[in-house]
C-alpha positions in Angstrom: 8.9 56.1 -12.7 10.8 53.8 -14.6 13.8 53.4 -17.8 11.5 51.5 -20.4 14.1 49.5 -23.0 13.1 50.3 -26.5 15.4 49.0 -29.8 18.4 50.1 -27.5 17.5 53.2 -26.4 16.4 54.2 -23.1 13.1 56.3 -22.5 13.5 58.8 -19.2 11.0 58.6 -16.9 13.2 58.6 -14.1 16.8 59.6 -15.4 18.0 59.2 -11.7 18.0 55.4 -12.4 20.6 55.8 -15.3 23.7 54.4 -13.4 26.9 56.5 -13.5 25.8 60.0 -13.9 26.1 63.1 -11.9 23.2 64.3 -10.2 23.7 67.4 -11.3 23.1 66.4 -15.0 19.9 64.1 -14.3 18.8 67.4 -12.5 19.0 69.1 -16.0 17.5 66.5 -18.1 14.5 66.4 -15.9 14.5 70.0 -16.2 14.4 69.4 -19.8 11.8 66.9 -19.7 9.5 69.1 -17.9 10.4 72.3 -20.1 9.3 70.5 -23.1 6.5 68.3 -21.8 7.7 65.4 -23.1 9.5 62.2 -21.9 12.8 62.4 -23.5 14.9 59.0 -25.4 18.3 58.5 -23.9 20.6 56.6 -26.5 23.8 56.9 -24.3 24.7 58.2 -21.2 28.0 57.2 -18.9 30.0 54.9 -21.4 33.2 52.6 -19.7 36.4 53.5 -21.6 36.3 50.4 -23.0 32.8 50.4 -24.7 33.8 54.6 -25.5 36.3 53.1 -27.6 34.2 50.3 -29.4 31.7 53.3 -30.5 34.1 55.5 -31.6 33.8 58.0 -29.0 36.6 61.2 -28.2 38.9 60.2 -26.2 38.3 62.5 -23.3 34.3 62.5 -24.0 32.2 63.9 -21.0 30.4 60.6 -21.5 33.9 59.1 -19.3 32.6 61.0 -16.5 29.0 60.8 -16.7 28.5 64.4 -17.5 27.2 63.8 -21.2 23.7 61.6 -22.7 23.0 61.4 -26.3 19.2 62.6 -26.5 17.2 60.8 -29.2 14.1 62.6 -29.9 
């Protein structure tokens, strides 16, 4: 399973290859994945605090920590 690029965001097909995320997250969203019986579109997942900033992101976001992904659908 593989992270297929598409206009910038990310298709899951194997979230444990999104770099900077907690297991325990990727755990959920494969969960998710497999609730809905769908492949799922990541548009952000674990941000530096630099490129946090440039988007406009809180200042404590869970993003920071890899504990957050935007979910396009």
């Amino acid at each position: 399973m593989q992270l297929r690029k598409s206009k910038k965001v990310l298709r899951v097909s194997n979230i444990s290859s999104f770099q900077g995320l907690k297991p325990e997250l990727v755990e959920k969203v494969n969960q998710l994945e497999q609730t809905l019986g769908a492949s799922l579109w990541i548009s952000s997942g674990f941000r530096t605090k630099e490129y946090n900033s440039k988007v406009g992101g809180a200042t404590n976001s869970q993003h920071l920590y890899g504990t957050a992904v935007d979910i396009a659908r």
